[in-house]
N, C-alpha and C positions, 0 to 999 in steps of 0.2 A: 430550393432546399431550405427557405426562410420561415416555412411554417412548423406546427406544435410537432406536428409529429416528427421531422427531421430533426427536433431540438430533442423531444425524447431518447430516441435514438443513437443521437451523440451522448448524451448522458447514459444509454444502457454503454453504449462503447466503450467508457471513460471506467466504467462498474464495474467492465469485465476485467480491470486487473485485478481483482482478487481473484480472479485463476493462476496467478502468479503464488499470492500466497497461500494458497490453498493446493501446491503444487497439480495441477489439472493444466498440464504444458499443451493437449491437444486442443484444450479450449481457449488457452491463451494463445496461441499461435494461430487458431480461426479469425483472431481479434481481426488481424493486420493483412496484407498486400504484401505478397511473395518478393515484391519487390521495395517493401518499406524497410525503412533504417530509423535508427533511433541513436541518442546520445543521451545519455546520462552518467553519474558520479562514477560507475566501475567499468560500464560499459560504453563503445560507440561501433558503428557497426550496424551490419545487416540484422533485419526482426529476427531470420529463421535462426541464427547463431545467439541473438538476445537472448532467446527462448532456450536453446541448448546451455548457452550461461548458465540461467536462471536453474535450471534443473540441476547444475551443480551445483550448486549457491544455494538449492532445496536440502540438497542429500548428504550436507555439510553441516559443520556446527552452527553455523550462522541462520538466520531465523529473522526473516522482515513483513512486515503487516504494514499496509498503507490505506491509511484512512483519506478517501477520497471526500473533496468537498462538491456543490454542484458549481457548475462549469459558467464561465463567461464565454459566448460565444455571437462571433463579429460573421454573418453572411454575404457572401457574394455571389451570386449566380450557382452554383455546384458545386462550389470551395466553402470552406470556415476555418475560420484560426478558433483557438479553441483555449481560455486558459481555466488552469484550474487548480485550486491548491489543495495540497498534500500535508498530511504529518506523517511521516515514517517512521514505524516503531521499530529499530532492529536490537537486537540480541546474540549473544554469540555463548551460547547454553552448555558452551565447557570451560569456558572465563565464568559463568553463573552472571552476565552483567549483559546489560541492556541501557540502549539509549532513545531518545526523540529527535528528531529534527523534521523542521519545516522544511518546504518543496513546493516547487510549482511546474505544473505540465502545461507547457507549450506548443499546443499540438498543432499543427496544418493537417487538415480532412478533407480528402474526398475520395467520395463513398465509400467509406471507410480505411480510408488511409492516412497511415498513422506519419508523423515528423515530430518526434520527440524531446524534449529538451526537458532535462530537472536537473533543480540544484536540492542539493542539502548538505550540512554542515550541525557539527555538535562538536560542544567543549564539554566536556563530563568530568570530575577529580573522583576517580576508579576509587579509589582506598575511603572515598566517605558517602559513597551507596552503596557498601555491600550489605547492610544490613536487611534491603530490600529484597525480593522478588526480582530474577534480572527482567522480566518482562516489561515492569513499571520503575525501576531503580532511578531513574533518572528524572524521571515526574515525582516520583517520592520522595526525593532529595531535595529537588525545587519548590513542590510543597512544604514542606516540614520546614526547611530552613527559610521559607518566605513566612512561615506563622500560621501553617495550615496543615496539622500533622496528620499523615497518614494513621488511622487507629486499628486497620484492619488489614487481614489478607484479601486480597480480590481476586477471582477467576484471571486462569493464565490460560494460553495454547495449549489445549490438550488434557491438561486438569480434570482432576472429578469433577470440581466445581463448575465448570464451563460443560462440560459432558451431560450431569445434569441440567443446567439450564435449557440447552438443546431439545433434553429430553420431554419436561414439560412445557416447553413452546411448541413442539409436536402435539401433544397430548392436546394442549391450548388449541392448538390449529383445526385440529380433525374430531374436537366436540361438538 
C-alpha cells in the first residue's frame, strides 16, 4: 500500500470530507467502514451516527467548511497513520458570527478505514467582529487589528458572489 497510487487515494479519502460540508451525507458516509468510529471536538462515536450528527449540525444554524491540507502519511504493510491539518471555518448564521480554528486529522487506514481524531480551539472577542461578514469575521478581525485591513467584501456560502464564480468556472471548463 506504499506506492503513488495508494498515496493518492488516501488523499482523495481525506478530500472527501467536503461531503460533509456540502451536506452529501450518502457520500460521506461511503467515505468509511460500517464499523469505523471517530472522535472529534462535538462528537465520538460510531461513523454511521457521525454522519446522522452531521446532518443535524447541516440542517441547523451552525455552518462549517474544512479546508483540508495534503496528508503526512507513514506506511506499513496494508495500514497507514495518516496526519493531516485542517482549518475549520464555522459559523453560526443566526448569531451573524463566524470563527477559524486550526485541526489535525489523525487518521489510522486501512482500506479505507477511517480512526479519527481532531482538535480545534478558537478564542474570538464576539462584540469586536461584528462589523465583518460572519463567514470570515474572525480572519478579518485578525487581519485588520494585525495591520492588514480587510478593504472588501469577499464571496461567502451561497452568495451571488460565489454562485457566480461557480458559474463561470463552468463556462471556463467546457470552452
Amino acid at each position: 500500500m506504499s506506492d503513488l497510487a495508494s498515496l493518492q487515494e488516501i488523499q482523495d479519502l481525506l478530500q472527501g470530507w467536503m461531503y460533509r460540508d456540502l451536506n452529501q451525507w450518502d457520500k460521506l458516509e461511503a467515505l468509511f467502514h460500517d464499523d469505523g468510529e471517530i472522535e472529534i471536538t462535538w462528537f465520538e462515536g460510531r461513523l454511521a451516527d457521525f454522519v446522522e450528527g452531521s446532518a443535524k449540525m447541516g440542517a441547523s444554524d451552525l455552518r462549517t467548511k474544512h479546508m483540508i491540507s495534503p496528508s503526512l502519511v507513514q506506511f506499513n504493510g496494508g495500514k497507514a497513520i495518516v496526519e493531516t491539518n485542517c482549518i475549520i471555518v464555522g459559523a453560526n448564521i443566526k448569531r451573524k458570527f463566524g470563527c477559524n480554528a486550526h485541526g489535525r486529522f489523525y487518521d489510522r487506514i486501512e482500506q479505507r478505514k477511517w480512526g479519527l481524531e481532531a482538535y480545534a480551539a478558537a478564542d474570538i472577542d464576539y462584540n469586536a467582529v461584528q462589523e465583518y461578514p460572519r463567514e470570515y469575521a474572525a480572519l478579518a478581525y485578525l487581519l485588520t487589528t494585525g495591520g492588514f485591513p480587510v478593504k472588501r467584501i469577499f464571496p461567502t456560502r451561497d452568495s451571488d458572489q460565489e454562485k457566480s464564480i461557480k458559474v463561470q468556472a463552468q463556462r471556463w471548463l467546457h470552452r
